[in-house]
C-alpha positions as CSV (number, residue, x, y, z in Angstrom):
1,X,-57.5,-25.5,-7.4
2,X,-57.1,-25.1,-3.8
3,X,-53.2,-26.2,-3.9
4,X,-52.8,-24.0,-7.0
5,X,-54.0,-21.2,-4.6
6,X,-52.0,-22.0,-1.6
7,X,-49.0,-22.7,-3.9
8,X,-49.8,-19.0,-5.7
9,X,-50.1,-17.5,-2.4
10,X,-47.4,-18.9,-0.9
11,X,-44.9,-18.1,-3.8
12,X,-46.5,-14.6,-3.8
13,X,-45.7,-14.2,-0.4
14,X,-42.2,-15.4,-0.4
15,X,-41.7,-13.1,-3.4
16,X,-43.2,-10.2,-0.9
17,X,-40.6,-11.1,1.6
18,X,-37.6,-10.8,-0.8
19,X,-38.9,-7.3,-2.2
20,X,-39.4,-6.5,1.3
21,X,-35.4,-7.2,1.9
22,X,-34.4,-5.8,-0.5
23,X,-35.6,-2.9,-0.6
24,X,-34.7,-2.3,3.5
25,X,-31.9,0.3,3.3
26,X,-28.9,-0.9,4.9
27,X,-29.1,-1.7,8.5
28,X,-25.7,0.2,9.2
29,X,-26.2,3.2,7.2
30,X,-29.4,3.5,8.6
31,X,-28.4,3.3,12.2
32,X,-25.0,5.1,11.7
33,X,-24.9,8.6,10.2
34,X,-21.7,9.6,8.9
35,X,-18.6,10.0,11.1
36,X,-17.7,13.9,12.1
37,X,-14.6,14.5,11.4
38,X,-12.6,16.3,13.9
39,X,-8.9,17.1,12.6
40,X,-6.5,19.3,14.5
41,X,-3.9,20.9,13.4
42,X,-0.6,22.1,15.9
43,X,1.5,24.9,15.2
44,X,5.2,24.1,15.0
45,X,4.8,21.0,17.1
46,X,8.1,18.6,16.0
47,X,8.2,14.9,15.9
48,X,9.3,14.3,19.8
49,X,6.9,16.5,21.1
50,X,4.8,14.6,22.3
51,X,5.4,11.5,24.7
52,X,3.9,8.7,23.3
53,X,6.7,9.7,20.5
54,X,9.4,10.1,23.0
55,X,9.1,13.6,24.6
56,X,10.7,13.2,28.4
57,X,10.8,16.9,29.8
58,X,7.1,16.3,30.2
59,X,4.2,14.4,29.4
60,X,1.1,14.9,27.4
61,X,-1.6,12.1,28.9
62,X,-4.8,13.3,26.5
63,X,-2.9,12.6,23.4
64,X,-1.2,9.6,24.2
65,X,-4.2,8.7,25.2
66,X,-5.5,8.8,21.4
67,X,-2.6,7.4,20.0
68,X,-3.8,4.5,23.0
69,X,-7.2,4.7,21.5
70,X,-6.2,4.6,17.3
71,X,-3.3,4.4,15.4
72,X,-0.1,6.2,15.7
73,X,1.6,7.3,12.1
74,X,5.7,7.1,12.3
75,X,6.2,8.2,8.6
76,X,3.9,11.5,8.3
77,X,4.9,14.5,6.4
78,X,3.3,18.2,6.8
79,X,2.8,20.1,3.3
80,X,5.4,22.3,3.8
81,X,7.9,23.3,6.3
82,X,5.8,27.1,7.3
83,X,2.8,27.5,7.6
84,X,0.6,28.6,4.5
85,X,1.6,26.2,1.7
86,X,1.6,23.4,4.4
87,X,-2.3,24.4,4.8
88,X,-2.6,24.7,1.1
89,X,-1.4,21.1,0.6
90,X,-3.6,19.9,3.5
91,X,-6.7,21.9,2.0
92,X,-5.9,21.2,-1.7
93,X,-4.9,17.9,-1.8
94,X,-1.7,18.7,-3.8
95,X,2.1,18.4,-2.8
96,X,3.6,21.6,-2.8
97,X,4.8,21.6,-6.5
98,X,1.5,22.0,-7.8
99,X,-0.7,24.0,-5.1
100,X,-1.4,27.4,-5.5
101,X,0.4,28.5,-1.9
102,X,4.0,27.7,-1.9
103,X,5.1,30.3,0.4
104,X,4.0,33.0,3.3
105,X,3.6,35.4,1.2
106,X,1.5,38.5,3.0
107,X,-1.0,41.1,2.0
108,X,-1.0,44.3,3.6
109,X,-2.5,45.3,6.5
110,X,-3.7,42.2,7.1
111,X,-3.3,38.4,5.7
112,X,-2.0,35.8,3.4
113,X,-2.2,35.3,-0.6
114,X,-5.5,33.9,-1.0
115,X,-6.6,30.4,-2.3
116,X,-8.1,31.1,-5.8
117,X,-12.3,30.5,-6.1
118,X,-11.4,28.1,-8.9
119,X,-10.0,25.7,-6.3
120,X,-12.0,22.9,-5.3
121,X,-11.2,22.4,-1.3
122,X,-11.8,19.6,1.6
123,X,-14.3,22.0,3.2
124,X,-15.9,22.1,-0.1
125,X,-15.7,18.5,-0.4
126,X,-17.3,17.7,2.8
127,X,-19.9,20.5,2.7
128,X,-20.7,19.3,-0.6
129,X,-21.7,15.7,1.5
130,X,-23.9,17.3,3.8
131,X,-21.3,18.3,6.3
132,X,-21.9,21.5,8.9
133,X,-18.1,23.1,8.4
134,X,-16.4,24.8,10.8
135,X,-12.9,26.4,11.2
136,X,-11.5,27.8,15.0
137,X,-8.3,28.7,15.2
138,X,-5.6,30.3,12.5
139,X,-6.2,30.5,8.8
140,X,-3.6,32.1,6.7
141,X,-5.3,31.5,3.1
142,X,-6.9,34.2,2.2
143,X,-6.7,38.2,3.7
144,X,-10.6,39.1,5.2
145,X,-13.1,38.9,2.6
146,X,-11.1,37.7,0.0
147,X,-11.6,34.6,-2.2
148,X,-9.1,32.8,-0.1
149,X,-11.7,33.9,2.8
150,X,-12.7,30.4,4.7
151,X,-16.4,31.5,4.1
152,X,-15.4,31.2,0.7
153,X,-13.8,28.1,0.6
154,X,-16.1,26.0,2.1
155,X,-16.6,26.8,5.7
156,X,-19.9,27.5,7.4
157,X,-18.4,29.1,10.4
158,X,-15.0,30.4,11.1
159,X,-13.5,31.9,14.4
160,X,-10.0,33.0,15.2
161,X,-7.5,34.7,13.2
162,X,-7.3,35.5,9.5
163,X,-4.0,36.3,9.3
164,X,-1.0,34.4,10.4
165,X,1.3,37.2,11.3
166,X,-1.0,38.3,13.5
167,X,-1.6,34.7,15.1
168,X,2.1,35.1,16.2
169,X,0.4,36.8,19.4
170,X,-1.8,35.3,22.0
171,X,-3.7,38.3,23.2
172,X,-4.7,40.3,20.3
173,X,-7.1,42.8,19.9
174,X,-9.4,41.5,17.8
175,X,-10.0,38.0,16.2
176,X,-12.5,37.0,12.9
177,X,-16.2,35.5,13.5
178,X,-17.1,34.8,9.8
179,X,-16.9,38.3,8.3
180,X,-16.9,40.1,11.7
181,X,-13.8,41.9,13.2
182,X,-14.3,40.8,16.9
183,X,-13.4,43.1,19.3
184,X,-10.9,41.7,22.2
185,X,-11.5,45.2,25.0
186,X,-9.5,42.6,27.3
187,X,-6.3,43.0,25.6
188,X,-6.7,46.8,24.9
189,X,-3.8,48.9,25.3
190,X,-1.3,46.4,27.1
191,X,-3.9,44.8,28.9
192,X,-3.1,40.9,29.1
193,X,-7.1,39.9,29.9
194,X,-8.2,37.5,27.6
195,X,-6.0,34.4,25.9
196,X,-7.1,33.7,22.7
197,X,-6.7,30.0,23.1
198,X,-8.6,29.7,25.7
199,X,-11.6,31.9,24.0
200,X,-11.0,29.7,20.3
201,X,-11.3,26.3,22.5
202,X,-14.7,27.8,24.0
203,X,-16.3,28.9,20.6
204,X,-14.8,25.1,19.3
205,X,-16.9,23.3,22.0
206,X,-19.6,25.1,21.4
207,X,-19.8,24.5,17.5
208,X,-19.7,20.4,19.1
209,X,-22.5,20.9,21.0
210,X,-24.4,22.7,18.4
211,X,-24.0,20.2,15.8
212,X,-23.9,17.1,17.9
213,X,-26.9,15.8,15.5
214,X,-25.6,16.2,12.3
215,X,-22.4,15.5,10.6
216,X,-19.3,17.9,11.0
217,X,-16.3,18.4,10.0
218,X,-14.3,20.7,12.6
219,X,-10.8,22.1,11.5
220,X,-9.5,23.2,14.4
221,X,-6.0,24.6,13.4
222,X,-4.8,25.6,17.1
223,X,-1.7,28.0,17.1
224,X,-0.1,26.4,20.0
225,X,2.7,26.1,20.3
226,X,4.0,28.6,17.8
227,X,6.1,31.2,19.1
228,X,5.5,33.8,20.8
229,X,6.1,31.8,24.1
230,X,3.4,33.3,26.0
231,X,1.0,31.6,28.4
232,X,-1.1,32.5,31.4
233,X,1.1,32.4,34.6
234,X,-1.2,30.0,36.3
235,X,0.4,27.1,33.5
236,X,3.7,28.3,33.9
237,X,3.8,27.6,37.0
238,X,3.2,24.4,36.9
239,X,6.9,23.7,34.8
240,X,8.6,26.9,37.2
241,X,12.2,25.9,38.0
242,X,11.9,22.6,36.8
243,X,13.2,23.0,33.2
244,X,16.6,25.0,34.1
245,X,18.3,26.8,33.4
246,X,16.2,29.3,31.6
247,X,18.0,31.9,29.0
248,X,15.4,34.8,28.7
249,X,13.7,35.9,25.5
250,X,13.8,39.8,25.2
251,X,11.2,40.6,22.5
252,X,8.9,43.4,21.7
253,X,6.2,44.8,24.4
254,X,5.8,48.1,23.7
255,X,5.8,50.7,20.4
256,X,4.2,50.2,17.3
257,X,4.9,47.3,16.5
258,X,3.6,45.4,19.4
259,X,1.2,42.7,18.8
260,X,1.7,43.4,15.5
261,X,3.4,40.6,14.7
262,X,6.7,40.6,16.8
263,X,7.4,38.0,19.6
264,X,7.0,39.2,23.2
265,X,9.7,38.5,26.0
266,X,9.7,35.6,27.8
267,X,11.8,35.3,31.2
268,X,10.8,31.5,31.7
269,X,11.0,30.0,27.5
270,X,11.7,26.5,29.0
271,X,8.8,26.5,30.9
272,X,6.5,28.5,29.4
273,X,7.0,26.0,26.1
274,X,5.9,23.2,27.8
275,X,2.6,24.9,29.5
276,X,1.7,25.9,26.0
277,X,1.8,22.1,25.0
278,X,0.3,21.4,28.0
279,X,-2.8,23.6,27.4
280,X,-2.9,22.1,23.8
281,X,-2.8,18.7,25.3
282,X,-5.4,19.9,27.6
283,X,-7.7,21.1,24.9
284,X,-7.8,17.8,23.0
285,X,-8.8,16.0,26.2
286,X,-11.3,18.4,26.5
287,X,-12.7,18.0,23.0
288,X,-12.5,14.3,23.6
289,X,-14.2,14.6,26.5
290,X,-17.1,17.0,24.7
291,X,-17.7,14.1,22.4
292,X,-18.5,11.7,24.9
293,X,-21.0,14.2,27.1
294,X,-22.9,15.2,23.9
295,X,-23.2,11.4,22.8
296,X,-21.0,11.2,19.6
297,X,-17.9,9.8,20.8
298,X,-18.0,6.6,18.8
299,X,-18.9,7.7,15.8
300,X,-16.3,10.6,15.3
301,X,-12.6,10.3,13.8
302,X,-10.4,12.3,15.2
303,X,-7.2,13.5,13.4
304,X,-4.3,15.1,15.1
305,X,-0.9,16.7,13.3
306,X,1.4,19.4,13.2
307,X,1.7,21.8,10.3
308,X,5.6,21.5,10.4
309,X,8.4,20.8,12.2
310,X,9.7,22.8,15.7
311,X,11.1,26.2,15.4
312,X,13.7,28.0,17.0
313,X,12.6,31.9,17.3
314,X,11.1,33.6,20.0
315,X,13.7,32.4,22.6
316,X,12.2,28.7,21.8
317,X,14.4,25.8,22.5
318,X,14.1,22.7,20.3
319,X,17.3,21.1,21.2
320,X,16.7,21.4,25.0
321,X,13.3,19.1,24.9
322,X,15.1,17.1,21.8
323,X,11.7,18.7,19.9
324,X,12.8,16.8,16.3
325,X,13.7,13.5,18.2
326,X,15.8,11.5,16.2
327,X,15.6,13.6,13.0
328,X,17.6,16.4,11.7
329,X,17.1,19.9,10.8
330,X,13.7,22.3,12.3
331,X,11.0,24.4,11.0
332,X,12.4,25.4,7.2
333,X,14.6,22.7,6.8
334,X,13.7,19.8,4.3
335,X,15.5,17.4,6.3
336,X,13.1,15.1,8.0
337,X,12.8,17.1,11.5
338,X,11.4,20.0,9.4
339,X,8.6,17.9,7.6
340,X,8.0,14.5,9.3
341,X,5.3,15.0,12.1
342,X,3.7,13.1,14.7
343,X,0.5,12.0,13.6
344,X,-2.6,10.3,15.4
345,X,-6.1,8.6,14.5
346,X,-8.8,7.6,16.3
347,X,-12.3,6.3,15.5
348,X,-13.4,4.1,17.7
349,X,-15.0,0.6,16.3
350,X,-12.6,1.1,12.9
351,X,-9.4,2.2,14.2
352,X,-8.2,-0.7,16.0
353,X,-6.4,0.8,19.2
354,X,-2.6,1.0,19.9
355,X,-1.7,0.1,16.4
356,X,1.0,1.9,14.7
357,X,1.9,2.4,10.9
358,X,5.0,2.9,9.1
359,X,3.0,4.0,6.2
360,X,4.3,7.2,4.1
361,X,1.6,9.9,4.0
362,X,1.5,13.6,3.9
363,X,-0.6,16.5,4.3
364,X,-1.9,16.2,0.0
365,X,-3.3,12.4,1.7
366,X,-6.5,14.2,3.6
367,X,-9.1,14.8,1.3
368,X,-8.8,11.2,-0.9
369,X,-9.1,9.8,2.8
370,X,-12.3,11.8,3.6
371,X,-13.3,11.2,0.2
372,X,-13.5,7.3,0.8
373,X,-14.6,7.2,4.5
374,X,-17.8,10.1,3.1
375,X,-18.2,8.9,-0.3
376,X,-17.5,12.4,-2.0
377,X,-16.0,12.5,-5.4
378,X,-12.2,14.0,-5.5
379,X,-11.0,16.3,-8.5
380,X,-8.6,14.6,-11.2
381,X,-4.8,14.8,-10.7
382,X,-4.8,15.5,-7.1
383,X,-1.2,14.5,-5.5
384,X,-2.9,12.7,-2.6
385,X,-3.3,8.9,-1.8
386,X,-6.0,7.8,0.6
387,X,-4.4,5.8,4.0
388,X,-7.3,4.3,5.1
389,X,-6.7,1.1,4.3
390,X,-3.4,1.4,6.7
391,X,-5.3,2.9,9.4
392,X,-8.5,0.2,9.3
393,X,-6.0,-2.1,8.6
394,X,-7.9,-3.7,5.7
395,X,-7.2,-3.9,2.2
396,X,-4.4,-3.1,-0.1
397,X,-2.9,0.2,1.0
398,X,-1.6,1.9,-2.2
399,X,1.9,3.3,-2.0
400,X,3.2,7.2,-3.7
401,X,5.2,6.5,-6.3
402,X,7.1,9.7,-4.7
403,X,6.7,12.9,-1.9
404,X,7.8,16.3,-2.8
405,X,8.6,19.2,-1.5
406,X,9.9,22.8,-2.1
407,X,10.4,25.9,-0.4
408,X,10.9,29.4,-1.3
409,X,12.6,31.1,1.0
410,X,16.4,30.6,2.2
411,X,17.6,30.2,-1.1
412,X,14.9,28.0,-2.5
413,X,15.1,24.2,-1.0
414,X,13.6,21.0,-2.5
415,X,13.0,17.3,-1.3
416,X,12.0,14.2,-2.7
417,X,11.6,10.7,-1.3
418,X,10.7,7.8,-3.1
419,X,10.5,4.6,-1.0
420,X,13.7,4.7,1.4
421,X,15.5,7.4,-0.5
422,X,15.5,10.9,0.1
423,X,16.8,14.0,-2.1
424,X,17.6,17.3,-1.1
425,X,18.9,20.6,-2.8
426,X,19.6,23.4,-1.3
427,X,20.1,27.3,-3.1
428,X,17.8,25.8,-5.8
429,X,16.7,29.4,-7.0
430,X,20.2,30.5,-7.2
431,X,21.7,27.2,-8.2
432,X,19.4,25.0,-10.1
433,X,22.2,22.9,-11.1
434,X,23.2,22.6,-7.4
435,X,23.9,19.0,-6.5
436,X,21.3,16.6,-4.5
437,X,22.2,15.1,-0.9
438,X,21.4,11.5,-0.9
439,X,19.9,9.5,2.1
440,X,18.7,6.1,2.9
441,X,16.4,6.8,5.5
442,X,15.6,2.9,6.3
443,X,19.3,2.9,7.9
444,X,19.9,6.8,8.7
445,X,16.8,8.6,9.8
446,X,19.1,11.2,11.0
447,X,20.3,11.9,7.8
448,X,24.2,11.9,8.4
449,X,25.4,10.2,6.0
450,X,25.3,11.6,2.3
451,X,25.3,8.8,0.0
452,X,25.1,11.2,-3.2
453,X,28.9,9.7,-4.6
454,X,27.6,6.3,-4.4
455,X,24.5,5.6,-5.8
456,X,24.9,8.1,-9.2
457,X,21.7,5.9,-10.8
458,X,19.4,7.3,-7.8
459,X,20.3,10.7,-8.3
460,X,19.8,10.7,-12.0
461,X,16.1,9.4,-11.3
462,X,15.7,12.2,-8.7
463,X,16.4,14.9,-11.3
464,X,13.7,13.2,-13.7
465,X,11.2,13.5,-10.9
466,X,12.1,17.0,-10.1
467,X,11.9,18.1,-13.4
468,X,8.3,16.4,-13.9
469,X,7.1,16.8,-10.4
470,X,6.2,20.7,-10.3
471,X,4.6,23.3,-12.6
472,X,5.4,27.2,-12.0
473,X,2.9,29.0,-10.2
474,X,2.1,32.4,-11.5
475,X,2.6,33.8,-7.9
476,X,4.8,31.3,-6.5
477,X,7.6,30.5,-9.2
478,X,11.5,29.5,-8.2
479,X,12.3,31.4,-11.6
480,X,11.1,34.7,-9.7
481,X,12.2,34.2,-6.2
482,X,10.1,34.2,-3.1
């Protein structure tokens, strides 16, 4: 009796210890909240912009050092070659064939077409999984209190400017705080007082510090450096006669259009361009730096991109700092050097550091990648393809069966790449019929040699995709125009 009572103790305390096991929650998840997610967004910053992707006129240490630190994407794509459907596609997870934005098309006095309520977006996603959302910088979805608001598509906090048009200018007036018009008394008049970089990066740090225990997501879409090429003095300075010769920009100062929209003059566009990436190089190692004082450093990814390719207005010169590096065409081109971007990752612990990729992504990619790293469920027939598994280096990365692209202006341009090929037509909306280039971008990433006459069976399969690869939008249709 007394070795059937140590045997029935014994065996019930053994079963004890399992249930006790098992029933501990995971010792990761416990210790580990989820990652913040930190993803920033340049504005007009091409492919050699940067030097750890081959930028010489001048160096950018903060973001090298990221690309150091994580993983270094050679084939990434922006949604679009402008600005709104390019944040569409990023905020959607569709190419730009499918989501709602395809163009910059502007509401009066003040913003873009706005994302519809029906849409389901990243900041929805990730609010949806317990994430604090914030926004600081330029929007361009949705006019001020309109369903394309970012208070109304999934963001707890915005700060900066609504409208795009208006982002062309570094000291406005005013900027947005949620649903508050923010006086700027600085820049009254012609006053110059207050950068609105500089303000955007303070209110940016501060949502950090505020949420430094919880889980964020901060989308910080920085409008540097998009012309106009304007910069405190005290940066300039540092590049003064060391990028000649400088050809001055004469733009618009005064009357009413000023900071309306309208470029100012620049005397110095060779050196004031590289301050302005400066500064933004400056503000990443700043936010990189917040991470580390506040404690969260290793458990935050950090995403870095440009929402297109360079551009040329505002007395900017992209062939002078070779801005596309190796690639052809700028900022509404569908060549390469208007959509292929530099792209970085970091997250330290997963990302192992000073790796690169040659894995093709795009903008439509984001949200099925937060969706794995947070869990969250993404909605049916979204374009996207998650690149985790390239960037952890583990598993089996899946592969788009094709990328495409179209644009609405300039006579209506499209694009499509599947594997090493690339496709483009130009005129579409005036010539639908117009014929394809043809590129092998595994031997000619400059895209100089049209291979169209030669490989007839490629083109035919590039007219099947275009004809199955985009749906009219009721705003946004090639049959109506722009």
């Amino acid at each position: 009796m007394l070795f059937l009572n140590k045997s029935f103790l014994g065996i019930t305390a053994f079963i004890l210890l399992i249930f006790n096991f098992a029933c501990q929650p995971d010792s990761e998840t416990t210790t580990t909240p989820p990652p913040n997610i930190i993803f920033i967004l340049a504005d007009d910053l091409g492919y050699g912009d940067l030097s750890c992707y081959g930028q010489k006129k001048f160096q950018t240490p903060n973001l090298d050092k990221l690309a150091a630190e994580g993983i270094r994407f050679t084939q990434h794509y922006a949604g679009a070659t402008v600005c709104a459907p390019s944040r569409s596609s990023l905020m959607t997870g569709l190419h730009t064939g499918h989501t709602f934005i395809r163009g910059n098309k502007e509401v009066q006095p003040e913003g873009q077409w706005p994302l519809a309520d029906s849409i389901f977006t990243l900041a929805e996603m990730m609010k949806a999984q317990g994430y604090v959302t914030g926004a600081f910088g330029k929007w361009g979805l949705g006019y001020p209190g309109s369903e394309g608001d970012p208070n109304r598509q999934g963001f707890d906090e915005f700060l900066g400017y609504n409208c795009q048009r208006l982002a062309h200018n570094y000291y406005p007036r005013y900027l947005w705080h949620n649903q508050t018009q923010v006086s700027l008394p600085q820049n009254s008049g012609s006053f110059t007082g207050l950068y609105a970089p500089d303000y955007i990066q303070r209110k940016t740090l501060e949502f950090i510090e505020k949420n430094k225990d919880t889980s964020f997501f901060l989308y910080v879409p920085n409008t540097i450096p998009h012309a106009e090429l304007l910069v405190p003095d005290s940066l300039i300075a540092l590049f003064r006669g060391k990028l000649l010769p400088e050809t001055p920009f004469i733009g618009t100062d005064d009357g009413e259009n000023y900071r309306n929209g309208p470029y100012g003059s620049q005397a110095e566009p060779h050196a004031a361009f590289a301050a302005m990436v400066y500064l933004l190089d400056k503000q990443v190692g700043e936010i990189m730096d917040k991470l580390k004082s506040a404690g969260i450093d290793d458990n935050t990814l950090i995403i870095f991109t440009s929402d297109n390719g360079p551009h040329v207005e505002g007395g900017a010169d992209p062939d002078y700092f070779d801005s596309n590096g190796p690639l052809k065409g700028y900022k509404r081109d569908l060549y390469e050097g208007g959509i292929r971007v530099p792209a970085i990752a970091r997250w330290p612990g997963k990302i192992s550091p000073g790796t690169t990729t040659d894995h093709i992504s795009a903008f439509w990619d984001l949200m099925p990648t937060l969706a794995e790293i947070t869990g969250a469920q993404v909605p049916p027939n979204i374009d996207g393809i998650s690149w985790l598994p390239a960037a952890l280096g583990k598993g089996e990365q899946a592969e788009h069966p094709y990328m495409y692209w179209e644009f609405h202006e300039k006579g209506g341009r499209v694009a499509i790449r599947k594997g090493k090929w690339k496709a483009i037509k130009y005129d579409y909306i005036a010539r639908p019929e117009a014929a394809f280039e043809l590129y092998d971008l595994s031997q000619d990433i400059g895209e100089t040699q049209n291979l169209a006459n030669a490989h007839p069976e490629i083109l035919s399969e590039m007219e099947t995709i275009l004809k199955n690869a985009r749906t009219d939008s009721e705003i946004f249709s090639f049959n109506k125009g722009k």
